[in-house]
C-alpha positions in Angstrom: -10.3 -0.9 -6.5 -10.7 -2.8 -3.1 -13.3 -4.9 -2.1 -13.9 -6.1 2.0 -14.4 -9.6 3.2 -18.0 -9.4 2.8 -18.0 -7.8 -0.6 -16.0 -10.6 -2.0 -18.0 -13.9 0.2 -21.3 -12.3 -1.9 -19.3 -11.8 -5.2 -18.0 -15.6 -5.0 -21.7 -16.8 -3.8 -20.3 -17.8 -0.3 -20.0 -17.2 2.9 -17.8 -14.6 5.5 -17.0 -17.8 7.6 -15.8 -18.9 4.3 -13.6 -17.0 3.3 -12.0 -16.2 6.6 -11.9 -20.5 6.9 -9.6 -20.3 3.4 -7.6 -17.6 5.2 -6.9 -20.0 8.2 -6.2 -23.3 5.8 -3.8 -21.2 3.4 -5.5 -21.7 0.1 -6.3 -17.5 0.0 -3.7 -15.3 0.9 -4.4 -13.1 4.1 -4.8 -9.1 1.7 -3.4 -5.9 2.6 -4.9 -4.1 5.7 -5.6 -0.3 5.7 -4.3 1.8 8.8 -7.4 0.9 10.4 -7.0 -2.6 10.2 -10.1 -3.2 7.7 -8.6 -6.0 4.8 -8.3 -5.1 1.5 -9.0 -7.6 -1.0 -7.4 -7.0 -4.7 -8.6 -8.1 -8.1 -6.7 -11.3 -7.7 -8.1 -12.4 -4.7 -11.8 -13.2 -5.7 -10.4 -14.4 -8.9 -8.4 -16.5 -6.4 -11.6 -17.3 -4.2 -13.9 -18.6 -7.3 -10.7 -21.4 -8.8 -11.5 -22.6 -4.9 -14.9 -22.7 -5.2 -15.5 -23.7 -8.9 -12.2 -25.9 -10.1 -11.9 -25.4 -13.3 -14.3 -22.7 -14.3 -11.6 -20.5 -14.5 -7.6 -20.9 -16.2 -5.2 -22.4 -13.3 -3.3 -20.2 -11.0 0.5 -19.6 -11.7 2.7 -22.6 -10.8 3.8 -22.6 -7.1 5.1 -24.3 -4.8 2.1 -25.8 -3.0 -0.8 -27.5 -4.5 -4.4 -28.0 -2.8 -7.4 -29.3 -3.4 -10.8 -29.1 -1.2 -12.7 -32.8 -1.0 -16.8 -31.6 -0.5 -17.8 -34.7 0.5 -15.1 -35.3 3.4 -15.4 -31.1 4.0 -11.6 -31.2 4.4 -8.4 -30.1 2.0 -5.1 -31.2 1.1 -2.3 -29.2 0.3 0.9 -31.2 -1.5 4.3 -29.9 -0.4 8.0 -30.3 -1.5 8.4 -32.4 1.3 5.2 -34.2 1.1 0.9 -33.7 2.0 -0.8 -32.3 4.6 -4.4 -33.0 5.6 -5.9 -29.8 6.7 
């Protein structure tokens, strides 16, 4: 099953702008896109999109090799490298 970019901002209670501002920042990866260039969104991705939104309302992602975390009240994030952070 595939869900659009709308279909997952109103599963995860947010916004389009949202979710396409988490595409552009790196902390959702950019889905599939069909032949007609419409994104697909997979079963991880809102799974994904509420850890973002809700830290710790659901288990951690898989280790990797870059860590972020959104601040709400200085409406920025900052994502930890190997070779250091970045303020986004």
């Amino acid at each position: 099953m595939g869900w659009s970019t709308r279909e997952i901002a109103r599963l995860a209670g947010t916004t389009l702008r949202t979710v396409r501002h988490y595409h552009e920042i790196g902390l959702l990866d950019e889905p599939e896109r069909l032949s007609n260039g419409y994104k697909v969104y997979r079963t991880e991705h809102p799974v994904r999109l509420l850890q973002i939104r809700h830290p710790g309302a659901t288990p951690p992602p898989a280790p990797s090799s870059r860590r972020c975390s959104i601040s709400t009240t200085r409406h920025s994030s900052t994502c930890s490298y190997a070779s250091g952070n970045r303020q986004v």
